[in-house]
NULO-770838 format. One record per residue: residue number from 1; residue in three letters; chain; x, y, z of N, C-alpha, C, O in turn. Coordinates in Angstrom, 1 decimal, always signed. Layout:
# residues N
- NUM	ALA	A	X	Y	Z	X	Y	Z	X	Y	Z	X	Y	Z
...
//
This chain:
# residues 157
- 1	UNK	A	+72.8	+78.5	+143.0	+72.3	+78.2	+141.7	+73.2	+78.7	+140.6	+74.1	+79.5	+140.7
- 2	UNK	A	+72.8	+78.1	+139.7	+73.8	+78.7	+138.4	+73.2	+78.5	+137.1	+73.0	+77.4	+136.5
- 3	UNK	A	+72.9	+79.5	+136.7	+72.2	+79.9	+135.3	+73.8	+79.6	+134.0	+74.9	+80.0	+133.8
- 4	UNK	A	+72.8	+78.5	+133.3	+73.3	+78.3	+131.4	+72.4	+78.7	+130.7	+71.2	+78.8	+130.9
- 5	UNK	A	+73.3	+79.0	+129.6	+72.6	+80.0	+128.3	+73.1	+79.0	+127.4	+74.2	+79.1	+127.0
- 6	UNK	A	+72.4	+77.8	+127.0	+72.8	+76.7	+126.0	+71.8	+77.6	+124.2	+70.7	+78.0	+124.1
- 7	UNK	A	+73.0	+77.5	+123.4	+72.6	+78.6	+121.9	+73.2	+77.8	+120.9	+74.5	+77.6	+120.9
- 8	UNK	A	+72.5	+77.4	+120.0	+73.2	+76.6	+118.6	+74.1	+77.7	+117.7	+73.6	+78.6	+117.2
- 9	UNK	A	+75.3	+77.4	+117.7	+76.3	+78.0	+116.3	+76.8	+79.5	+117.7	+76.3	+80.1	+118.7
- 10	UNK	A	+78.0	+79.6	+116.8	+79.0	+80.9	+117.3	+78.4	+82.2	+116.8	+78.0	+82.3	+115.6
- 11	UNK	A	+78.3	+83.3	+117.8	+78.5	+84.7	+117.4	+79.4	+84.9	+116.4	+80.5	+84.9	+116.8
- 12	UNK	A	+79.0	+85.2	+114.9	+80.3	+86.3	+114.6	+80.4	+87.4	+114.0	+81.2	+87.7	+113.1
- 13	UNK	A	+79.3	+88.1	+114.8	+79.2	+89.5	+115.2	+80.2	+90.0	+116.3	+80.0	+89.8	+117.5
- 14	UNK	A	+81.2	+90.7	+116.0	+82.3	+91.1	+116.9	+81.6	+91.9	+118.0	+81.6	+91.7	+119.3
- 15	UNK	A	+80.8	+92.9	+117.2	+80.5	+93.9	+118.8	+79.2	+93.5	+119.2	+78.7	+94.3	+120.1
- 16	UNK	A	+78.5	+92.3	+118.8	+77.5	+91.7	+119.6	+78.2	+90.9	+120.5	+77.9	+91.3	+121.7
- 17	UNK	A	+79.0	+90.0	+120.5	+80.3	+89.3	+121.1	+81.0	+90.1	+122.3	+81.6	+89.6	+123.2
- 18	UNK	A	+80.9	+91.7	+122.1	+81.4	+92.0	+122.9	+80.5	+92.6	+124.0	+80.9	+92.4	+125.2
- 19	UNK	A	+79.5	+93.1	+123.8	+78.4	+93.7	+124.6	+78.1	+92.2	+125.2	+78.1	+92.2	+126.4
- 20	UNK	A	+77.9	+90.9	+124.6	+77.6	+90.1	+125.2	+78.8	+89.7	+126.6	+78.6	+89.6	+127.8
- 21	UNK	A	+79.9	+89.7	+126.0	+80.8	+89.6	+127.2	+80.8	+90.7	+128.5	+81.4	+90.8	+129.6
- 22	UNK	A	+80.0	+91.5	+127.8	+80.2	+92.7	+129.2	+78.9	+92.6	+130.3	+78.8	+92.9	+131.5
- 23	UNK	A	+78.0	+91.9	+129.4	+77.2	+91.8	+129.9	+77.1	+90.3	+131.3	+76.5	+90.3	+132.4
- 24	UNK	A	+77.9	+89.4	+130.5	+78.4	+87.8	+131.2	+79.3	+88.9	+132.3	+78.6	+89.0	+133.4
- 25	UNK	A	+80.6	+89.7	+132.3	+81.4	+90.1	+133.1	+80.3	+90.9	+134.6	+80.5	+90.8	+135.8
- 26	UNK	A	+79.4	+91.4	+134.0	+78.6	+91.8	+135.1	+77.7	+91.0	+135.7	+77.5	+91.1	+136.9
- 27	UNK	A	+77.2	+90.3	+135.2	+76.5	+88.8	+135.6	+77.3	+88.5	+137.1	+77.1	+88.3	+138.3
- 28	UNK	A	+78.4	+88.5	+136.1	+79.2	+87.3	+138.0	+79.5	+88.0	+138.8	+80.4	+87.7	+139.6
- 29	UNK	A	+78.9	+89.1	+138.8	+78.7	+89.7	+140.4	+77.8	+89.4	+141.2	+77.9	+89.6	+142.4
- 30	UNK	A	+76.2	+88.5	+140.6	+75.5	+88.3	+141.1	+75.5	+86.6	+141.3	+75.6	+86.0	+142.3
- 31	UNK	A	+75.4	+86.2	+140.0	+75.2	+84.7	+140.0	+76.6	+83.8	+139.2	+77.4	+84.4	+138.6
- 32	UNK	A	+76.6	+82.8	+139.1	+77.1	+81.9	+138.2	+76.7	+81.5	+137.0	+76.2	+80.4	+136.9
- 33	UNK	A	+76.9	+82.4	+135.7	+76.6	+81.8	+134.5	+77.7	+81.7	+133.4	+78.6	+82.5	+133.2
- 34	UNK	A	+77.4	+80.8	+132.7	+77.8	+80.6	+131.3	+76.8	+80.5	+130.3	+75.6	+80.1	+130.5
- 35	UNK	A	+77.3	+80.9	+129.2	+76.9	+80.5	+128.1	+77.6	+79.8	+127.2	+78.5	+80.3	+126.4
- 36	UNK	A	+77.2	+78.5	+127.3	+77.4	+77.1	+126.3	+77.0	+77.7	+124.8	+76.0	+78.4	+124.7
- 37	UNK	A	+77.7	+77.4	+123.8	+77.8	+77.2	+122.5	+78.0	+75.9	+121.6	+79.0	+75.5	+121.0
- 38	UNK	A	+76.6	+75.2	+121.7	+76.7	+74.2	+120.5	+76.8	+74.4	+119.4	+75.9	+74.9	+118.7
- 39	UNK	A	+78.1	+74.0	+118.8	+78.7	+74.0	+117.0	+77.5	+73.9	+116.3	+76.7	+73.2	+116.8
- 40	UNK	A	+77.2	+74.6	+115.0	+76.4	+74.2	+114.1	+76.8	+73.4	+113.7	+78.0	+73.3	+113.4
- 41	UNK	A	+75.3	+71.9	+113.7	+75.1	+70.9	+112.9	+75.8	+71.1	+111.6	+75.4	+71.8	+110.6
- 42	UNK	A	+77.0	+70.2	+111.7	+77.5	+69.5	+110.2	+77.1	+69.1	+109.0	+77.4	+67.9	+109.1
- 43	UNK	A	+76.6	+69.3	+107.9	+76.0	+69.6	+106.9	+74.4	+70.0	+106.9	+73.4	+69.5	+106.3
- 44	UNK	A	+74.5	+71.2	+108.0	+72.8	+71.4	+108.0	+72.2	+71.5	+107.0	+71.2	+70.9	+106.9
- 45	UNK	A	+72.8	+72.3	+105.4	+72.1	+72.5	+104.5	+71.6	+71.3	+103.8	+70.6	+71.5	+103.2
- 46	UNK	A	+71.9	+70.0	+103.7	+71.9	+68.9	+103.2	+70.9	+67.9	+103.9	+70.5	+66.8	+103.5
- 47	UNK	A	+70.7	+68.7	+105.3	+69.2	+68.6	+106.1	+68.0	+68.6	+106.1	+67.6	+69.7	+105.8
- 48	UNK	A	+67.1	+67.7	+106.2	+65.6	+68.2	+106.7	+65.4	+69.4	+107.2	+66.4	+70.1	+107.4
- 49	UNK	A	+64.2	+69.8	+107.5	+63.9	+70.7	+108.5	+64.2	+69.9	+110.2	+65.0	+70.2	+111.2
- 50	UNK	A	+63.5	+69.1	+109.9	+63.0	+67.6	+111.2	+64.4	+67.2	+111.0	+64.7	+67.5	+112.2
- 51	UNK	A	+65.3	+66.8	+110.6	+66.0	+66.1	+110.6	+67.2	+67.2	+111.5	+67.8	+66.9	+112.5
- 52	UNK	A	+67.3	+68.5	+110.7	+68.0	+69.4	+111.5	+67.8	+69.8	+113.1	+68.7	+70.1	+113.8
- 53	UNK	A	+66.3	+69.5	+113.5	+65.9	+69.9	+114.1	+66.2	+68.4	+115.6	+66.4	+68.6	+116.9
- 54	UNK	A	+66.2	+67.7	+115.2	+66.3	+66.5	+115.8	+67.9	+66.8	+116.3	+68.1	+67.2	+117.5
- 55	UNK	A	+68.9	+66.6	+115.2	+70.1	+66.8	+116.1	+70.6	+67.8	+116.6	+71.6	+67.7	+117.4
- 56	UNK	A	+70.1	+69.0	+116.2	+70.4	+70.4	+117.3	+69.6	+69.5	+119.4	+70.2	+69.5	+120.5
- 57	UNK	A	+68.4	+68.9	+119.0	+67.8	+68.4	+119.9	+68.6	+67.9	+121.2	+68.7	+68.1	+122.4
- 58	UNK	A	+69.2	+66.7	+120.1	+70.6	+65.7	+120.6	+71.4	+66.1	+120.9	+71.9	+65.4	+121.8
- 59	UNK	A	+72.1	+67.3	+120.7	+72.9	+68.0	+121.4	+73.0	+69.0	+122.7	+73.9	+69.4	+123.5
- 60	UNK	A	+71.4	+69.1	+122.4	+70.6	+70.2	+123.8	+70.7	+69.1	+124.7	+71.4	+69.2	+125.7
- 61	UNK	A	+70.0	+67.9	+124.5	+69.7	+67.2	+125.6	+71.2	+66.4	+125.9	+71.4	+66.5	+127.1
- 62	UNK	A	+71.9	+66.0	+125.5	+73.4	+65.7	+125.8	+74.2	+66.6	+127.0	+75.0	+66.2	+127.9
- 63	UNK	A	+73.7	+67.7	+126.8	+74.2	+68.5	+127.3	+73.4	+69.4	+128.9	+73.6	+70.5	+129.4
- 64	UNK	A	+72.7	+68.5	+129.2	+71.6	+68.5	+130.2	+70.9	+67.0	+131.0	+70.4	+66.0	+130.5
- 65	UNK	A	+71.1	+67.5	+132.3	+70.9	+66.0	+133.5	+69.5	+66.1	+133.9	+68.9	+67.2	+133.8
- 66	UNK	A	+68.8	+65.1	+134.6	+67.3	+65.1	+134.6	+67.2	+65.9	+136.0	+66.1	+65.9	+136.5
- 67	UNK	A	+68.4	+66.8	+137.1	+67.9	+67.1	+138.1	+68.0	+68.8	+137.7	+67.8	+69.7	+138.6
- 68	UNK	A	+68.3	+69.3	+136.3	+68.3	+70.2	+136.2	+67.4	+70.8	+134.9	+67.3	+70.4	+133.8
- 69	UNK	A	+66.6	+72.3	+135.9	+65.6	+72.4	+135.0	+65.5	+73.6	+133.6	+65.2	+74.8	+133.6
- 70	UNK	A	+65.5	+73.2	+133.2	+65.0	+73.3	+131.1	+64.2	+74.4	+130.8	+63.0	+74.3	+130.7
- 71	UNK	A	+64.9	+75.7	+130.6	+63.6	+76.4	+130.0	+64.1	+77.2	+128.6	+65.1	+77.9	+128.2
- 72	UNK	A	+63.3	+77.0	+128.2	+63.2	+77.2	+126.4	+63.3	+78.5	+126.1	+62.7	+79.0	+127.1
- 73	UNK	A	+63.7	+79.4	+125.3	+63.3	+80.3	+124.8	+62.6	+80.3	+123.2	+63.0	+80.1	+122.0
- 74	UNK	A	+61.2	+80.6	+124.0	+60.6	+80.2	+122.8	+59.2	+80.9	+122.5	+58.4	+80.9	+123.5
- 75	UNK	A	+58.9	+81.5	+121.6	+57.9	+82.4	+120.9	+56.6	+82.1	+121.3	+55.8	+82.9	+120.9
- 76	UNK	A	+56.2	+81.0	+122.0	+55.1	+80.5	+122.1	+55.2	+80.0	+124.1	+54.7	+79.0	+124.6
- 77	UNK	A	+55.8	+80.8	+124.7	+56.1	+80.6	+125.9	+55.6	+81.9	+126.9	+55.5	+83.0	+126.5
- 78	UNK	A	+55.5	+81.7	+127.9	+54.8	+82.8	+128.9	+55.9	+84.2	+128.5	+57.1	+84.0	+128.4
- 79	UNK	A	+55.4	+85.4	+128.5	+55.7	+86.5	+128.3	+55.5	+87.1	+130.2	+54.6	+87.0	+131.0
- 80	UNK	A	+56.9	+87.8	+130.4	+57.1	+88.5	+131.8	+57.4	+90.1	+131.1	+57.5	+90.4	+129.9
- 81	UNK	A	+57.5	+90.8	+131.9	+57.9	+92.3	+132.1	+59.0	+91.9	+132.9	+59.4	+90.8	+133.4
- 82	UNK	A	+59.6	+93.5	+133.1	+61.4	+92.8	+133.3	+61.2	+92.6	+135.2	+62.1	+92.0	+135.8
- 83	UNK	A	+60.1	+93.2	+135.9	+60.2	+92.8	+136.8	+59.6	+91.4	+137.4	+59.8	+90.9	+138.5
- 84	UNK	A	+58.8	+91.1	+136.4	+58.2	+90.2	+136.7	+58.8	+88.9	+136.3	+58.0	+88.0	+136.4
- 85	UNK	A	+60.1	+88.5	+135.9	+61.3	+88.0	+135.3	+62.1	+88.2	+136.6	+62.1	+87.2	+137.4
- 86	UNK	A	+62.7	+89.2	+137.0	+63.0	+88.9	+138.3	+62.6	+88.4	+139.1	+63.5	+87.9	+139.8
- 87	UNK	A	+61.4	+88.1	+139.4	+60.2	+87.5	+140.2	+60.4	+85.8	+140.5	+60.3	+85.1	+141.5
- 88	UNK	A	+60.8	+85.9	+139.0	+60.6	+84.2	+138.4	+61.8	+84.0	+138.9	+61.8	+83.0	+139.7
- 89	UNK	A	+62.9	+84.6	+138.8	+64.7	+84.3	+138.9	+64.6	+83.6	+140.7	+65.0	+82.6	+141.2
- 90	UNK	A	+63.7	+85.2	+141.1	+63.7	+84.9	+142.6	+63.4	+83.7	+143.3	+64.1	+83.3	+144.2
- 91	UNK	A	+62.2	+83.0	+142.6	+61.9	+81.7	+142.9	+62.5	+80.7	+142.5	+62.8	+79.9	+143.4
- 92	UNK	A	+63.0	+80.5	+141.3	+64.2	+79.7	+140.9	+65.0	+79.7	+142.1	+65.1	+78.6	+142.5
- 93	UNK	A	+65.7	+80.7	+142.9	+66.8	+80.6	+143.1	+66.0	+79.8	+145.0	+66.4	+78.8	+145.5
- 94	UNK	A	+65.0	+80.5	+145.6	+64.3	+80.0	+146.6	+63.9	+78.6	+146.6	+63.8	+78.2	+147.8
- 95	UNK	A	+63.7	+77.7	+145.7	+63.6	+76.5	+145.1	+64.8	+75.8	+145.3	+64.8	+74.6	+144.9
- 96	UNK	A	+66.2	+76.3	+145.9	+66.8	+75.6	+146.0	+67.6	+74.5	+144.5	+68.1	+73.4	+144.5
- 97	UNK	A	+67.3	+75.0	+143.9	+67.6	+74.1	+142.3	+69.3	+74.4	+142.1	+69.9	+75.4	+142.3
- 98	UNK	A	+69.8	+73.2	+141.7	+71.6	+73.5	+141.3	+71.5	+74.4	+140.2	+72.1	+75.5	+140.2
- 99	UNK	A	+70.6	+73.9	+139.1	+71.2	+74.4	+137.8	+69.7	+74.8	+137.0	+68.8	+74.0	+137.1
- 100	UNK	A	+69.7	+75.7	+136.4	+69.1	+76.5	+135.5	+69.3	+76.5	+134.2	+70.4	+76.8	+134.0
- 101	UNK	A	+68.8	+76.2	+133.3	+69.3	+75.9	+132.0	+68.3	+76.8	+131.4	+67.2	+77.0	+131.8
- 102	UNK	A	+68.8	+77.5	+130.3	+67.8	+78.4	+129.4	+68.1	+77.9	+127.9	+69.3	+77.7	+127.7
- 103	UNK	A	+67.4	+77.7	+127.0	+68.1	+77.4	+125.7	+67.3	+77.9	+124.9	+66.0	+78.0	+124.9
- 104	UNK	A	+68.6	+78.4	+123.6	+68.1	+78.9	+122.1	+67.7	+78.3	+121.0	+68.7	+77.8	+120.5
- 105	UNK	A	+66.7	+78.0	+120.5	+66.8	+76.7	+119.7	+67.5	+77.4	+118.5	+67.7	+78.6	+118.4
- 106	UNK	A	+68.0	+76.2	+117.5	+68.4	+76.6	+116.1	+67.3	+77.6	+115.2	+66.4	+78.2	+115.8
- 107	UNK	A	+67.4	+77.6	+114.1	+66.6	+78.6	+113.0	+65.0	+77.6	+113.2	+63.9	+78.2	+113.5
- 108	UNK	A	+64.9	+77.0	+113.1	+63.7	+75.9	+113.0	+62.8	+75.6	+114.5	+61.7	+75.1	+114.4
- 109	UNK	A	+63.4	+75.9	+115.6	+62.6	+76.4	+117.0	+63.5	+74.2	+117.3	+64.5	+73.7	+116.9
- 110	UNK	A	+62.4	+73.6	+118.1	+62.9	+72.3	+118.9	+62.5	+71.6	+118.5	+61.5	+71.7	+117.8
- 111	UNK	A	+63.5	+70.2	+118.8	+62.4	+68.6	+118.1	+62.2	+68.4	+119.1	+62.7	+68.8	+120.1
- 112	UNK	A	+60.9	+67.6	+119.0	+60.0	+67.0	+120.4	+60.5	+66.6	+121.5	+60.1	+67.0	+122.6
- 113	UNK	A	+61.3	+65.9	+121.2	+62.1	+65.7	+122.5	+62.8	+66.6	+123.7	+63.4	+66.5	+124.8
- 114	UNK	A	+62.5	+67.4	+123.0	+63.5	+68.9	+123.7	+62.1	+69.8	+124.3	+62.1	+70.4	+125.3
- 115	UNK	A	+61.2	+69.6	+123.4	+59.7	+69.9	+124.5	+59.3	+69.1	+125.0	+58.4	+69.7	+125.6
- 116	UNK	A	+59.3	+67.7	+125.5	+59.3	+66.9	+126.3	+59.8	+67.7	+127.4	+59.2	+68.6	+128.0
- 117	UNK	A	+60.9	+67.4	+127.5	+62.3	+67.4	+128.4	+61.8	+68.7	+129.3	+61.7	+68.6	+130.5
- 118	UNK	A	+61.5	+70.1	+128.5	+61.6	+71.0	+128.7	+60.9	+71.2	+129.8	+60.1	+70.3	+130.0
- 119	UNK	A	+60.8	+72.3	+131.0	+60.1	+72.0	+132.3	+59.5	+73.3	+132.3	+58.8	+73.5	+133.2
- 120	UNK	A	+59.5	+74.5	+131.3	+59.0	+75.6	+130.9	+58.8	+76.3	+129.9	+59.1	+75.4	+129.1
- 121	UNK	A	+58.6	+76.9	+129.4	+58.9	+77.9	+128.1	+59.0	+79.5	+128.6	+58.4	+79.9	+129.6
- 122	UNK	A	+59.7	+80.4	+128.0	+59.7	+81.8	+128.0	+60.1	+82.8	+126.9	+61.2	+82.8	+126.3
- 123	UNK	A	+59.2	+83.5	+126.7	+59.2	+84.5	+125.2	+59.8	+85.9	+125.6	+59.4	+86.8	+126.4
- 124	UNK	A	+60.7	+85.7	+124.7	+61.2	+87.5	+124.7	+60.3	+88.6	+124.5	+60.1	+89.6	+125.1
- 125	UNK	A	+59.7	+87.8	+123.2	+58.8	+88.7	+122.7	+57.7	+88.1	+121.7	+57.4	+86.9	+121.7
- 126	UNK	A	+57.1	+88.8	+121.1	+56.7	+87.9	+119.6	+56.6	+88.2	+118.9	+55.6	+88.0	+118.3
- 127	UNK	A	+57.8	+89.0	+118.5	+58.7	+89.6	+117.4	+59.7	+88.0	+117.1	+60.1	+87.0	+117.8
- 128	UNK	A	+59.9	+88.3	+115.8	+61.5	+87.3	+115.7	+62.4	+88.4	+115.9	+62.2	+89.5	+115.4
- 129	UNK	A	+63.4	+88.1	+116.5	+64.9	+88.1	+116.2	+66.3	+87.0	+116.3	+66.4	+85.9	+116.9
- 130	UNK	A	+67.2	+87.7	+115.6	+68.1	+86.5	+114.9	+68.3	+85.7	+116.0	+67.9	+86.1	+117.2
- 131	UNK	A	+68.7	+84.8	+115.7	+69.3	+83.9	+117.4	+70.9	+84.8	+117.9	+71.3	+84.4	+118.9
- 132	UNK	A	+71.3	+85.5	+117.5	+72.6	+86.3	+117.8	+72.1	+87.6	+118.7	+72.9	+88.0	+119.5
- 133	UNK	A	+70.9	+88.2	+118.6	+70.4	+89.0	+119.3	+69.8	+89.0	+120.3	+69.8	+89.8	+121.1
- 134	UNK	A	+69.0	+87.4	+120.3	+68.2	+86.5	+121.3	+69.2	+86.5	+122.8	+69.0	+86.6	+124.0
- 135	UNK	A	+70.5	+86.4	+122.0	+71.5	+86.2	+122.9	+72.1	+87.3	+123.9	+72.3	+87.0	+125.1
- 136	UNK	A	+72.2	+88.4	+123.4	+72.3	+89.7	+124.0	+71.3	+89.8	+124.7	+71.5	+89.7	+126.0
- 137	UNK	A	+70.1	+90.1	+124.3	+68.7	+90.4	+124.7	+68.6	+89.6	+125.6	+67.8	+90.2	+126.3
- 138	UNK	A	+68.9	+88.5	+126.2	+68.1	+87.6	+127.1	+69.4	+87.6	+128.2	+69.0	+87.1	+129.3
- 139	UNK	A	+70.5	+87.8	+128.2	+71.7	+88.2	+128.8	+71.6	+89.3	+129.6	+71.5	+89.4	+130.9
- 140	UNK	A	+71.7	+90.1	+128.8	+70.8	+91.8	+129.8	+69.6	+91.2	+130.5	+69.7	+91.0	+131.7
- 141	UNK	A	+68.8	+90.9	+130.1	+67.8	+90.9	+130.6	+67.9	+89.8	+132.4	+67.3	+89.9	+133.5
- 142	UNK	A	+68.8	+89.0	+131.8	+69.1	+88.2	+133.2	+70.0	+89.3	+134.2	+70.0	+89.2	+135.5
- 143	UNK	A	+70.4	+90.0	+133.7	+71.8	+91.2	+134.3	+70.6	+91.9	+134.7	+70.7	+92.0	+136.0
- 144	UNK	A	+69.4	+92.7	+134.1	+68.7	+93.9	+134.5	+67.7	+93.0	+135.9	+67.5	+93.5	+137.0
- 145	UNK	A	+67.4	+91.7	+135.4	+66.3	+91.0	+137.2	+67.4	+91.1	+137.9	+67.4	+92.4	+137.9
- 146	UNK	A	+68.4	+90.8	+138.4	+69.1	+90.8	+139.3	+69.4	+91.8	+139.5	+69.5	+91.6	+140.8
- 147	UNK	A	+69.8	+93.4	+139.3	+69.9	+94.6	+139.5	+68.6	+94.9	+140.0	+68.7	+95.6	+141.0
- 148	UNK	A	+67.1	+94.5	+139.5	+66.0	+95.1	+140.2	+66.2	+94.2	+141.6	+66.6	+94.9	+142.6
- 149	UNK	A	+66.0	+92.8	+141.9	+66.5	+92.0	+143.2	+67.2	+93.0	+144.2	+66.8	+93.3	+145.4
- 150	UNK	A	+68.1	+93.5	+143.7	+69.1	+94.0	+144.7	+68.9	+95.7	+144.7	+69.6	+96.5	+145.4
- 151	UNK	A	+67.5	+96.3	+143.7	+66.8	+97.1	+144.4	+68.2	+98.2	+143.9	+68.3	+99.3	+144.3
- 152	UNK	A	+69.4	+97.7	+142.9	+69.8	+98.7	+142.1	+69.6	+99.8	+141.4	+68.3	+99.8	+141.3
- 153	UNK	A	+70.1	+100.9	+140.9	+69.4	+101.8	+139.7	+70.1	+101.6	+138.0	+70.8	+102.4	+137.3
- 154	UNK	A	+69.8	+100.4	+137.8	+70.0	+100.2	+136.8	+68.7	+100.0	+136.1	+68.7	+100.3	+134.9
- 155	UNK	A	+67.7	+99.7	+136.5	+66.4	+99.8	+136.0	+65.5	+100.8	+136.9	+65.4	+100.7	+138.1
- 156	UNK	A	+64.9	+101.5	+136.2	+63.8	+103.0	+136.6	+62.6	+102.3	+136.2	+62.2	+102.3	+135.0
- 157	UNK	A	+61.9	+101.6	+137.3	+60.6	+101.8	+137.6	+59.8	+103.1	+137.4	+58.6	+103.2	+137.7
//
């Protein structure tokens, strides 16, 4: 299997950028991921809400095939504990599935279409934080299930 991190607009927080890469470098000891970076929408400010929202959409879904499954990061989505996120990883991967897709939406959360599409939802928290943080935070967090999986001491039960 192989986990993507699909996230609208570039990091340019240097040392979030960098913790995030240490965190990807430890990843691929376990699994196969990337994190995809869709460009910010071209005159967003001159946007709708909906209208912004629609082509961040168009780009999520462009960027995803109907045999691979969609799960959102989104504030309104099931809440795990970090072992219980491992849990989930575990079955994902038992499920036999190629590909894993997780995505960030833009400042405005998804257009319909992209909750259609979507085959789950999952909440960090229900706190906001920036989408630059979302990214770290859910990065570790993929790095710390796989360290409990393999029954590591990177996480203290």
């Amino acid at each position: 299997m192989k986990i993507t991190l699909l996230a609208i607009g570039k990091t340019d927080n240097k040392q979030l950028q960098s913790l995030m890469d240490d965190y990807i470098k430890r990843l691929g000891f376990y699994i196969p991921f990337e994190l995809e970076v869709i460009p910010d929408i071209k005159n967003a400010k001159n946007l709708s809400e909906a209208l912004q929202k629609q082509a961040e959409g168009d780009e999520i879904l462009k960027r995803t095939n109907t045999a691979d499954v969609l799960i959102l990061l989104d504030e309104k989505g099931k809440t795990y504990t970090s072992e219980g996120f491992s849990q989930f990883l575990q079955k994902k991967m038992n499920s036999g599935l190629k590909n894993l897709i997780f995505v960030i939406g833009g400042p405005y959360g998804f257009s319909e279409e992209v909750y259609k599409r979507a085959n789950e939802k999952v909440s960090l928290s229900s706190m906001t934080f920036s989408h630059q943080m979302v990214r770290l935070f859910f990065i570790e967090q993929l790095y710390r299930g796989f360290t409990i999986l393999r029954n590591e001491p990177y996480h203290h039960r």
